[in-house]
N, C-alpha and C positions, 0 to 999 in steps of 0.2 A: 800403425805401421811406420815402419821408421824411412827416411829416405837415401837412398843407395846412392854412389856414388855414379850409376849410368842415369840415376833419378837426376841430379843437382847438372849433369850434364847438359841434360835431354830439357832441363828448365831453362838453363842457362841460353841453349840453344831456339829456345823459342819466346825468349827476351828479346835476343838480337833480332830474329825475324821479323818481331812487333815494332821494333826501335830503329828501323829503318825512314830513311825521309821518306814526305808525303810521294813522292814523284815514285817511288819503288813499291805502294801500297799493291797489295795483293788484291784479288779480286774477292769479291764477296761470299765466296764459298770459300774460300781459303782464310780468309776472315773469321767467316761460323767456326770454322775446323781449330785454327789458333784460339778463338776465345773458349770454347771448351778446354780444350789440352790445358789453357792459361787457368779456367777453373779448377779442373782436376787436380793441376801441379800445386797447385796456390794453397789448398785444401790440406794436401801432404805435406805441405811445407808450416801449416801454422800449426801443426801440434809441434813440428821441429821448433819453432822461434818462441811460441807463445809464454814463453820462464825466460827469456834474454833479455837483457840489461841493452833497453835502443830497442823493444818491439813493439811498443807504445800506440808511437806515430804510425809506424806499418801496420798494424793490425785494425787501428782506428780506418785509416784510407782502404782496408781493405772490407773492412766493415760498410763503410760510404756505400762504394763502389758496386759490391754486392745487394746488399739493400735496396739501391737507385736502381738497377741494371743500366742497360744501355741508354736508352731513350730512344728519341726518333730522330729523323735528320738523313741528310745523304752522307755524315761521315760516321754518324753515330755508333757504330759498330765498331766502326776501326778507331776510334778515339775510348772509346770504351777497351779495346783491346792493349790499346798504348797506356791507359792509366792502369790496368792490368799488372801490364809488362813490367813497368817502373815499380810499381809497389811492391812485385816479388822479386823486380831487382833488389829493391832494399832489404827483402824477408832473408835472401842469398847473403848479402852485403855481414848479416850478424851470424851466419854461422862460420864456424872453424875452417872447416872443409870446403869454403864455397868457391865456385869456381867464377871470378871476374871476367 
């Protein structure tokens, strides 16, 4: 499945919400809820990236990150969600169409 232009949006859009200082952290339901979507989107996005020139290091960290899951800890969700975030920042970052 290829990823649409409401898709790179709708990813784009749940970067930012991850990529917010510690002080604006969501609560932890809202956390579970971004870290799936960040699953989901991430998923669609590495068949988009994974033939790109620069999708090396991204797929590697996303490889990590996946594998490891979250851990434990009181931030560990949301730091899991934030390393997430950034990694499909950069998945975004190599395509043509991606929205910054």
């Amino acid at each position: 499945m290829e990823a649409t232009r409401g898709d790179l949006d709708t990813v784009a859009e749940l970067v930012k919400r991850a990529l917010v200082p510690y002080n604006r952290k969501p609560d932890d339901i809202d956390i579970e809820v971004l870290v799936e979507r960040l699953l989901d989107f991430g998923i669609l996005l590495l068949t988009e990236v994974v033939d790109l020139d620069g999708a090396a290091a991204p797929l590697a960290d996303w490889h990590a990150l996946t594998s490891a899951g979250s851990g434990d800890g009181p931030l560990a969700r949301w730091n899991y969600a934030r390393g997430l975030a950034r990694t499909i920042h950069r998945m975004l970052g190599l395509l043509p169409a991606a929205v910054q």
